[in-house]
C-alpha positions, 0 to 999 in steps of 0.5 A: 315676741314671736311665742305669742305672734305664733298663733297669727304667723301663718295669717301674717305670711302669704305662703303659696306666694312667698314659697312659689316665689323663693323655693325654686332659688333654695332648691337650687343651692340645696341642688348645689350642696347636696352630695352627688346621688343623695337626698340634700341634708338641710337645717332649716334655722329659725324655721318659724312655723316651718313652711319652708322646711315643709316645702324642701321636704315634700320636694325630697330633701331631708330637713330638720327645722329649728327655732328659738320660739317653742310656740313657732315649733309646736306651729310648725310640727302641726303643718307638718303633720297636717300635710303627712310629713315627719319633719324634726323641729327642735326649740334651739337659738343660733349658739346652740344648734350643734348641742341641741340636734342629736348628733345622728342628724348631723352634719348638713349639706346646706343650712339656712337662715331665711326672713331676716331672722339673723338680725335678731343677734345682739351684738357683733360678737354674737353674730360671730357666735352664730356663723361659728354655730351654723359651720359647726352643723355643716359638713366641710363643703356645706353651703350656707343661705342667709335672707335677710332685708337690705339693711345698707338701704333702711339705714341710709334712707331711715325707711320705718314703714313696711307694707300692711299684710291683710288676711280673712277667715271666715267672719274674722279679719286680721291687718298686720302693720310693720314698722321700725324706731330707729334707736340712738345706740345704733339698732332698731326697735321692730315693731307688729301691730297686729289688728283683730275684728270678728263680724264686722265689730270694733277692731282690737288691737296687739303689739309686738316688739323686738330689737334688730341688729341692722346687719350690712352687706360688709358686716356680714361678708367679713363676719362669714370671712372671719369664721371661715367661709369662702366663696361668698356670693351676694344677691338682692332677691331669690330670682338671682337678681344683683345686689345694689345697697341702695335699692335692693329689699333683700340681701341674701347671701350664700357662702360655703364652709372651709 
C-alpha cells in the first residue's frame, strides 16, 4: 500500500501544522532521554517521508529514520537532501531494526513510532516482537514514543470515517478520504481514496488498503510491561492532554527501557 501512496503522501500530510503542532512534545521527550551535554540519538520507526525525522534533525538531535516502504525512504532521502541534511534512512520492518541499522549507530536514547504506524502488526505475538525490537535499539534508560489513534473509542463507537484532506498544485487537485471496515475476526480493513483532477477535468480515482490491529490502551501498556519497559505514561494528544478511552483521538504512550 504505502510504496504506491508514497508519491502523493506529502499532499496527504498538512506538515507545517502537523510539525508546528507535535514537534514541540517530541522534543520535550528527546530533551528527557538525551544523555546530559550531548545531542539526543533518536530512531525514527516507520519514518514515512521522513518529515519528522527531518524536523528533529535541524532542531540538533541525531536521527536515523527507518521504514518498511522502499518508496517512503527514497521520499524521504530526497526531503532531506531538498533542505541540506544527511539524515540516514534505512528499508527496515519493526522485527528487524537491530539487524538492519549498522551497529555504529546504535544504541538510541529515544526511539519513536509515530502516525498510528504500530497497528500495522499482525497479531499480538508480533507486536511483542516489536516492542522487543524497539528495546533492542535503545540504550538501558531509553525512552520509547508510541502515537497512535485512540483505538478504545473507534471500536466502542464503530467510527468508520476520518476527515477529507485536500490539497493543489498548481492546476492539479488531490482529496484523500479515509475510512474503515470493521472485519468479523476483530481488525480492521483501512482504507484511502485517493482522488485526482488536472484543470478542472473529470476526477480519476485510487484506492489503498491495508489491515490494522486495533490496539487498545491495556494491550499496549501490558504488552510494553511484558518485554520490559516501565514508567509508562499515557497521553490523548501531543500537548500533554490526559488520556480518556472514550473521547480522546490519539493515545500516545511514552515508557522507558529497563
Amino acid at each position: 500500500m504505502y510504496d504506491e501512496f508514497s508519491t502523493d503522501y506529502d499532499r496527504f500530510v498538512s506538515w507545517p501544522g502537523r510539525l508546528a503542532y507535535e514537534l514541540p512534545f517530541i522534543q520535550k521527550q528527546a530533551q528527557f532521554a538525551a544523555i546530559e551535554g550531548q545531542p539526543c540519538r533518536i530512531l525514527d520507526t516507520a519514518c514515512g517521508t521522513g518529515m519528522h525525522a527531518i524536523g528533529l534533525a535541524q532542531s540538533g538531535a541525531k536521527v536515523v529514520g527507518a521504514d518498511l516502504s522502499a518508496g517512503m525512504i527514497e521520499r524521504a532521502r530526497r526531503n532531506a537532501a531538498e533542505v541540506g541534511l544527511q539524515v540516514p534512512f534505512f528499508v527496515s520492518g519493526f522485527t528487524d531494526l537491530p539487524r538492519a541499522i549498522p551497529r555504529d549507530l546504535q544504541p538510541f536514547d529515544l526511539v519513536t513510532c509515530l502516525g498510528n504506524s504500530l497497528p500495522h502488526v499482525e497479531s499480538l505475538a508480533d507486536l511483542s516482537a516489536a516492542l522487543e525490537s524497539f528495546a533492542a535499539s535503545l540504550r538501558t534508560g531509553g525512552h520509547l514514543l508510541i502515537q497512535s489513534r485512540n483505538f478504545d473509542a473507534v471500536m466502542a463507537q464503530r467510527s468508520r470515517w476520518m476527515e477529507p484532506q485536500g490539497y493543489k498544485e498548481g492546476s492539479s487537485e488531490w482529496l484523500f478520504v479515509r475510512f474503515y471496515d470493521f472485519e468479523p475476526d476483530g481488525s480492521i480493513r483501512f482504507h484511502i481514496l485517493t482522488m485526482k483532477r488536472d484543470g478542472g477535468g473529470a476526477w480519476k480515482q485510487s484506492i489503498s488498503s491495508t489491515r490494522l490491529l486495533p490496539l487498545r490502551q491495556s494491550e499496549l501498556v501490558s504488552a510494553l510491561t511484558q518485554v520490559g519497559f516501565h514508567s509508562i505514561e499515557s497521553f490523548g494528544d501531543m500537548q500533554e492532554g490526559a488520556f480518556d478511552p472514550a473521547s480522546s483521538g490519539n493515545l500516545v504512550l511514552v515508557a522507558t527501557r529497563i
